[in-house]
Structures are given as structure tokens and as C-alpha cells.
C-alpha positions as CSV (number, residue, x, y, z in Angstrom):
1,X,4.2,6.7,-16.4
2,X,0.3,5.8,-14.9
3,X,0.1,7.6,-11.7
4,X,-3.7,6.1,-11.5
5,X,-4.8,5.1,-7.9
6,X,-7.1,2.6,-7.1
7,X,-10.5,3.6,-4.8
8,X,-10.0,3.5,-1.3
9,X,-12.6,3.5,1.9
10,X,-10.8,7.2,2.8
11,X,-7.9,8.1,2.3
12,X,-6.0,11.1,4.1
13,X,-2.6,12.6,3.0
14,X,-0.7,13.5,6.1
15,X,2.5,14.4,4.2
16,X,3.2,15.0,0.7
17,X,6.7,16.5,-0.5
18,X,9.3,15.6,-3.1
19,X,11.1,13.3,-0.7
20,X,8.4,12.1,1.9
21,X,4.7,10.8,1.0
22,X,2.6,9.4,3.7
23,X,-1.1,8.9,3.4
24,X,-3.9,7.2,6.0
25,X,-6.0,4.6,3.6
26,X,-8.9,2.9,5.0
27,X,-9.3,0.1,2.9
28,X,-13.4,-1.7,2.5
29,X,-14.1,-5.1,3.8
30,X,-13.0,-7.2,0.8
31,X,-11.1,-4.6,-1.4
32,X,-7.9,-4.7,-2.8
33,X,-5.5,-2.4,-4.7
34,X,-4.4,-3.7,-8.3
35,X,-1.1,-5.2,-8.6
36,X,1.6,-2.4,-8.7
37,X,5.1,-0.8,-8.3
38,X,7.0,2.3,-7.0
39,X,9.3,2.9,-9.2
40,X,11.4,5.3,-7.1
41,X,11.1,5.0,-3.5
42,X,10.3,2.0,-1.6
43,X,7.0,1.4,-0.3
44,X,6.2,0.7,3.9
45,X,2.8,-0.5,4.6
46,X,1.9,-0.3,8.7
47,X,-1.1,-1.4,9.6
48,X,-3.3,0.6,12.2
49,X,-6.5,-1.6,12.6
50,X,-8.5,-4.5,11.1
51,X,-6.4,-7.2,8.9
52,X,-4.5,-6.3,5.6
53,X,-3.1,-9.4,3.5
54,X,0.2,-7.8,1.6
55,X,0.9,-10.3,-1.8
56,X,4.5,-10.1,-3.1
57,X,7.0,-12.1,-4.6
58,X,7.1,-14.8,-2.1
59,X,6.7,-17.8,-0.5
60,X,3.2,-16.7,0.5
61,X,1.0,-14.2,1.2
62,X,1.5,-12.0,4.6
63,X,-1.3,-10.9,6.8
64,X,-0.6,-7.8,8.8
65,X,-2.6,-6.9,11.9
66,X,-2.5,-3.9,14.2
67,X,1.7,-3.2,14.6
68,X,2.8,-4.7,12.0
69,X,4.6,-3.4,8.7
70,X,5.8,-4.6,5.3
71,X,8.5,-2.8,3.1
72,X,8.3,-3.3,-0.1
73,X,11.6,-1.9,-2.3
74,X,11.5,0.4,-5.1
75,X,9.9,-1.9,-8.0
76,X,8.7,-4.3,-6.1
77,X,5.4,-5.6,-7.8
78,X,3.1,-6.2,-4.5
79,X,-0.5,-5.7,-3.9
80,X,-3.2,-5.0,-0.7
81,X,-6.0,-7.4,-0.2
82,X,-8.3,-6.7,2.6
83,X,-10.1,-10.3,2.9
84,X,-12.0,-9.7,5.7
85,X,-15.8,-8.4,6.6
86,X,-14.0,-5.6,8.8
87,X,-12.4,-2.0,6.9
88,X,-8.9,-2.0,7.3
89,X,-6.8,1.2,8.0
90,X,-2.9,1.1,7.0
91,X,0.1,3.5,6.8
92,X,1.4,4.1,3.7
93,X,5.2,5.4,3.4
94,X,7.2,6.8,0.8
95,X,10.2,8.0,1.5
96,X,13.8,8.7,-0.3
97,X,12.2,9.3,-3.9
98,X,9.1,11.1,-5.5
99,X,6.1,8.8,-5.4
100,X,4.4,6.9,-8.4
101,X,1.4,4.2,-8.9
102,X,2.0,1.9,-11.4
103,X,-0.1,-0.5,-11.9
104,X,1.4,-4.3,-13.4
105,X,1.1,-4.4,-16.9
106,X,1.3,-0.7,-17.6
């Protein structure tokens, strides 16, 4: 299994056990992670400041602003586009599994 991470801005990890993994991403004007999936614990994505746009199996795409969260179940392909001239800072939760990166197509 890939457990290879895409470049962020920053990135803090505020909590990282076998159960619980939370991290503070701050995410450059115009970045985006590759398509990927958590295989074992599903994914929430809450966004703290700027604009994130969260692409998923969908009608559309979702734009998250200050507040606002996404969960994405265990292997849910999704990705994190930040399409604005601002950085973006998000939330990222896992919870209820151990934590994995695997990008679509790997």
C-alpha cells in the first residue's frame, strides 16, 4: 500500500495514534492533492479559512468555506483543490481505523 502524501503549504499533526489522526494542512493558492482513498477510516475535511473545493463521486464539485465540513467514507476516491489566489487551511480527520494515502491508480 502507497502511503505517499502530496506537498502541502504546512502541515501540522495535532494527533496521531492507531485510532485517531488529525493534521492542520494549509493548502497554496491553486494546489490540489492527487486523487485518493482511505482505505480504513473515513476521511472529515473542515475547513478553517480561505476556500477549499472537495471533488467526489457526485453531482458536482463542493466548495467549503470557513465552518463547513465534508466526510468522505472509508474508500471514497475524493480529492482537494484549492482554486483560489488565497492559501487555504482545512482540518483533516481520521478516525475509527489506522490512516493511509492512496493515491487513484495505485
Amino acid at each position: 500500500m502507497n502511503n505517499a502524501q502530496y506537498k502541502s503549504d504546512a502541515m501540522e499533526l495535532i494527533c496521531d495514534t492507531a485510532e485517531v489522526r488529525i493534521a492542520e494542512i494549509t493548502l497554496a493558492a491553486h494546489a490540489q492533492t492527487p486523487e485518493h482513498v482511505h482505505t480504513h477510516a473515513p476521511e472529515i475535511c473542515y475547513c478553517l479559512s480561505g476556500e477549499l473545493t472537495v471533488e467526489h463521486v457526485g453531482p458536482q464539485p463542493m466548495i467549503l468555506r470557513p465552518g463547513d465540513k465534508k466526510r468522505f467514507e472509508a474508500g471514497s476516491a475524493h480529492q482537494l483543490v484549492n482554486r483560489s489566489g488565497q492559501p487555504c487551511r482545512f482540518l483533516l480527520i481520521h478516525a475509527g481505523g489506522a490512516f493511509d494515502f492512496v493515491p487513484k491508480g495505485a
